[in-house]
N, C-alpha and C positions, 0 to 999 in steps of 0.2 A: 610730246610723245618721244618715246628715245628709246630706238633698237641698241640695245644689251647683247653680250657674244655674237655670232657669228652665222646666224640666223636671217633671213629677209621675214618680216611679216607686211599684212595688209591690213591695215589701220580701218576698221569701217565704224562710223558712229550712227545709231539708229535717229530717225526723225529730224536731224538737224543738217544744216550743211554751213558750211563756209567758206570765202575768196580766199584760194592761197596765195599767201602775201606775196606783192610785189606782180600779180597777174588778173585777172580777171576769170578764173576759171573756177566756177561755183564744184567743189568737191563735196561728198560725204564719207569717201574710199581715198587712203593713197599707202602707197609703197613706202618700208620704212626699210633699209638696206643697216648692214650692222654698223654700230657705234655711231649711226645719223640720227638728227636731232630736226622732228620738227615741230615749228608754236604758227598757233592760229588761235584765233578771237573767235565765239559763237556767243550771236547773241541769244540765248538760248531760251525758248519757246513759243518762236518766231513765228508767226503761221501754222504752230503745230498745236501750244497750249500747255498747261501746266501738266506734270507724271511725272512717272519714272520711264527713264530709258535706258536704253541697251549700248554696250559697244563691246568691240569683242576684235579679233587677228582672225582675218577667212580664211587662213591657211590650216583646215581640217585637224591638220594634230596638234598644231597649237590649241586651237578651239576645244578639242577631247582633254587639252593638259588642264584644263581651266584660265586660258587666256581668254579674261573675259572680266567686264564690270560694270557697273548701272551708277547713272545718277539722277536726283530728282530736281526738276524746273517747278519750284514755287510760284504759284500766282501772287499778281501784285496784290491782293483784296486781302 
């Protein structure tokens, strides 16, 4: 994930979560400040199961601009 201008948003991913690197602190939410840059691993449909899901910036007028995306977790079958 990579804040672009000059802008802070909040990173939230529906249904899933993961360790951010280097800590032990299960996230599904984090703070992205501009031109920062962060990568995590999910292994993605951990306890949750195969669909579609959500992610989206919870900062309201990002959210209204359409900052916002989905992807879908294939079952292994």
């Amino acid at each position: 994930v990579i804040g672009l201008g000059t802008a802070f948003h909040t990173f939230h991913l529906h249904g899933h979560r993961w360790i951010q690197p280097g800590t032990t602190h299960i996230l599904d939410t984090f703070n992205v400040g501009p031109i920062q840059r962060e990568s995590f691993v999910i292994k993605a449909g951990e306890g949750v199961g195969p669909g579609h899901w959500h992610y989206h910036c919870h900062v309201l007028q990002h959210m209204q601009s359409g900052m916002m995306g989905a992807f879908m977790v294939i079952g292994s079958k």
